[in-house]
C-alpha positions as CSV (number, residue, x, y, z in Angstrom):
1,X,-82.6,10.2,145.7
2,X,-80.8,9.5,142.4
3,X,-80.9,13.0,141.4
4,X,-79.1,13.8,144.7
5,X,-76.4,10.8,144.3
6,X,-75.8,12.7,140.7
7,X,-74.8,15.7,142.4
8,X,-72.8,14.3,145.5
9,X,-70.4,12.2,142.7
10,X,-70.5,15.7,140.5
11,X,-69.1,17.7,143.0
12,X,-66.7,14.9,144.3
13,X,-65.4,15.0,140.6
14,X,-65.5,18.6,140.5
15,X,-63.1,18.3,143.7
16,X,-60.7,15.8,142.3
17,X,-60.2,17.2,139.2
18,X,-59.2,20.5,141.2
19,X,-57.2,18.9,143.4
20,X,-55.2,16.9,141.0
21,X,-55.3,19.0,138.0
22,X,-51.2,19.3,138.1
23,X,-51.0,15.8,137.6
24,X,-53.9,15.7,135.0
25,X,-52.1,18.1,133.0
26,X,-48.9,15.6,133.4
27,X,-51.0,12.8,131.9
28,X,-52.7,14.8,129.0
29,X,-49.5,17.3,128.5
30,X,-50.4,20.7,127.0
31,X,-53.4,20.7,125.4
32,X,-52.8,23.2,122.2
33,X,-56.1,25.2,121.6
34,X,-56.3,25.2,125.0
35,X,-52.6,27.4,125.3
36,X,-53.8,29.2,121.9
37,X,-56.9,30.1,123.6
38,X,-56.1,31.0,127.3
39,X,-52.5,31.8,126.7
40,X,-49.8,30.5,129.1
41,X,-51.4,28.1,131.5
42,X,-54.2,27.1,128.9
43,X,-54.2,24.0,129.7
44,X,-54.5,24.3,133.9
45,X,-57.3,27.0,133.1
46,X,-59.1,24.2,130.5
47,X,-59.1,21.7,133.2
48,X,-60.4,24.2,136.1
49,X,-63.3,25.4,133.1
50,X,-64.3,21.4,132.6
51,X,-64.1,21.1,136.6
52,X,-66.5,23.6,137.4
53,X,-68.9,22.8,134.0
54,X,-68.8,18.9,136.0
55,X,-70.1,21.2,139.2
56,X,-73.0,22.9,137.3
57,X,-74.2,20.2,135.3
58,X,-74.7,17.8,138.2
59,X,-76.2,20.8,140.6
60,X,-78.2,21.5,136.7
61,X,-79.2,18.1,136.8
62,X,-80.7,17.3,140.5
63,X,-82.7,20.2,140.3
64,X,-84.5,19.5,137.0
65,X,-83.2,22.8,135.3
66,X,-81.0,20.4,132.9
67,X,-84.0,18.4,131.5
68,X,-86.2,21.6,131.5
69,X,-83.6,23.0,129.2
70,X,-82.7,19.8,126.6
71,X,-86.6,19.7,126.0
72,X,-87.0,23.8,125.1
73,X,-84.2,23.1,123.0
74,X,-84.2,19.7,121.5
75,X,-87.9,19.6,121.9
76,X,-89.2,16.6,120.0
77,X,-85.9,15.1,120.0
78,X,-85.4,14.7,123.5
C-alpha cells in the first residue's frame, strides 16, 4: 500500500509542477545552465524534465525497479 501512496503523491507532483510551472519559473527566475543548455525557454523545458523524472521515479519506485537498480549499482552500499 505504501508503494502505491508513493506513486499517487508522484504523479500528483508531476501534475502540479506542470500545471504551475509559469509561476515556478516566476519564483526561481531563469535558471542559467538551464537557458545555456536548452536555449530560449531553458528554464520552462528544466522544470517539464524534473516534472516528468518526479513521474518515473515514483512509477520506478512502486514497482520495485528503483531498488532493483540502487542495489546492481551501489551494491554493498545500499
Amino acid at each position: 500500500m505504501g508503494r502505491f501512496l508513493v506513486f499517487i503523491i508522484g504523479f500528483a507532483v508531476a501534475i502540479v509542477i506542470l500545471k504551475y510551472r509559469a509561476q515556478i519559473k516566476g519564483f526561481t527566475g531563469d535558471i542559467a545552465f538551464a537557458e545555456r543548455i536548452f536555449g530560449v525557454g531553458g528554464t520552462n523545458s528544466l522544470i517539464v524534465v524534473v516534472a516528468i523524472l518526479v513521474f518515473i521515479l515514483s512509477l520506478m519506485y512502486s514497482l520495485g525497479t528503483l531498488q532493483a537498480i540502487m542495489q546492481s549499482v551501489l551494491g554493498g552500499f545500499f
